[in-house]
C-alpha positions, 0 to 999 in steps of 0.5 A: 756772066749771070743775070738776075731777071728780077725786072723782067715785066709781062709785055717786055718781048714787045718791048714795055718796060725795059724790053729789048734793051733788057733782053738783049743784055740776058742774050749774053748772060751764060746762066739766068738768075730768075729771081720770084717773090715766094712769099705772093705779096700782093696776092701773088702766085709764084707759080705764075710769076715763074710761068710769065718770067718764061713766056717772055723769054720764050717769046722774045728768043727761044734760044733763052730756054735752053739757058742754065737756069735757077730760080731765087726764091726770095723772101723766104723770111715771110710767113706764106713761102714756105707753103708756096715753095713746095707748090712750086717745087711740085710743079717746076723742077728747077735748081732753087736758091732761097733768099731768106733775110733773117733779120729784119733790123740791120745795125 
């Protein structure tokens, strides 16, 4: 099983958002899927998004550390990702999925 951690909120190990119950599910997910808005919208540092994603983790079951991981880099498609996917890569050495939507007009 995979989960895609795009919910995952500062505060969720003690149990804001979603918390436990979304928790729980990643407890039984064999690969974790943690999705980060590489573009920084809203004035965003990936690199802390990435860093709060695991905290959380961290802080709920540090067991969840040891879980294969990716990252999917999301809206690469957008001008500052680029320069903030190779921020991140210097600081976290992790598989990476770019998620680029080319086209913005769907027919």
């Amino acid at each position: 099983m995979l989960a895609d951690v795009p919910g995952l909120i500062e505060g969720a190990s003690e149990n804001r958002g979603l918390g436990h119950r979304f928790l729980r599910h990643i407890e039984r997910c064999a690969v974790l899927l943690l999705l980060v808005d590489m573009a920084g919208v809203d004035d965003r540092d990936p690199r802390d998004d990435y860093k709060t994603l695991l905290s959380e983790l961290k802080r709920y079951d540090p067991a969840l550390l040891k879980k294969p991981r990716l990252v999917g880099a999301n809206k690469m498609d957008l001008a500052p990702a680029a320069a903030n996917l190779a921020k991140f890569k210097r600081r976290h050495k992790v598989p990476i999925l770019e998620i680029f939507l080319p086209d913005r007009h769907w027919s």
